[in-house]
C-alpha positions, 0 to 999 in steps of 0.5 A: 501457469498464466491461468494459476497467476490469473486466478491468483491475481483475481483473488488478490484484489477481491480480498483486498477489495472485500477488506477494504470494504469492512475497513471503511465500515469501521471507519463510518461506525467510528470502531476505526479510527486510520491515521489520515496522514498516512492515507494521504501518503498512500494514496501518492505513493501507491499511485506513483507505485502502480504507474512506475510498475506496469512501466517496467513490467509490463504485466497486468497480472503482477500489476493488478494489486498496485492499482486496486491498493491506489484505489483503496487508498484514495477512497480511505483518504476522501472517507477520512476527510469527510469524518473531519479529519484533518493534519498538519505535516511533520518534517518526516512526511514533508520528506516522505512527499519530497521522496515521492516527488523525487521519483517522479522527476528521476523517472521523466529525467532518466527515463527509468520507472525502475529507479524511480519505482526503488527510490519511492520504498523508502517512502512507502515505508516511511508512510506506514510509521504513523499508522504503526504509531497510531496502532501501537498507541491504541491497537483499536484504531486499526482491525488486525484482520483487515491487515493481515488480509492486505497483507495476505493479498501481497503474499499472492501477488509475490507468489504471482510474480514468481509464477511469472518471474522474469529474472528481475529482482526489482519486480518484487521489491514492492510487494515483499515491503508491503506484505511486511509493512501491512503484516507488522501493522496487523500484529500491533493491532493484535495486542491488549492494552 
């Protein structure tokens, strides 16, 4: 089972990687047009995210897709602001980097990656709502097959995590609100306006 989780795990990130390539290409072409705040969040988040995991799991195979959609996201974020992007924070995302930063400080106190990792989901789900605004209100600012191949990534690192299912619920929270998130993002960007 360790080789089908391997291989898995491999062809996890290297879709990701491959569309995030294609997504950053739209973002150069200008076709894309992302929500920098969003990839601000992400890219905190999803770091916090992929340090917190491998410290409660322990896995590299369960945590290989956290680190490659930090990388993703930091590189989308700096390729953003080179296009002249730039924002001012809302309340909501002030609380969203106060959530984040929360985790971090529950983390070092309670010397828990596990309660910090659960207490940076609502985050991570708030992160998504400008990108979900932004699709919605133009579903050509975001690919559709881009999101659904991220979220295709998630769905074979759930079915990792199963294969190497340590009876811990919390090892799976993560990747099932990403898979969901980037799924609904796909499908608002499949609509005709």
């Amino acid at each position: 089972m360790t080789s089908i989780a391997l291989i898995l795990t491999v062809l996890s990130s290297l879709i990701f990687l491959t569309f995030f390539v294609l997504y950053n290409k739209n973002i150069i072409s200008g076709s894309g047009k992302p929500n920098i705040v969003s990839w601000g969040l992400f890219s905190l988040i999803t770091l916090i995210n992929a340090i917190t995991y491998m410290a409660f799991t322990n896995d590299i195979l369960k945590g290989a897709l956290a680190f490659t959609d930090f990388f993703t996201c930091i590189v989308i974020t700096f390729l953003i602001l080179s296009k002249g992007q730039y924002f001012k924070l809302n309340i909501s995302e002030k609380i969203i980097i106060v959530l984040a930063i929360i985790s971090i400080l529950v983390w070092w106190v309670l010397h828990s990656a596990v309660y910090a990792n659960l207490l940076l989901q609502p985050a991570y789900i708030l992160a998504f709502i400008p990108t979900i605004k932004n699709a919605w209100i133009n579903p050509k600012n975001e690919s559709s097959l881009v999101w659904f191949m991220w979220a295709f990534s998630f769905f074979l690192t759930i079915v990792v995590i199963i294969i190497r299912w340590d009876n811990n619920f919390v090892d799976i929270v993560n990747s099932l609100i990403a898979f969901s998130l980037h799924f609904t993002v796909g499908l608002i960007a499949l609509r005709k306006v």
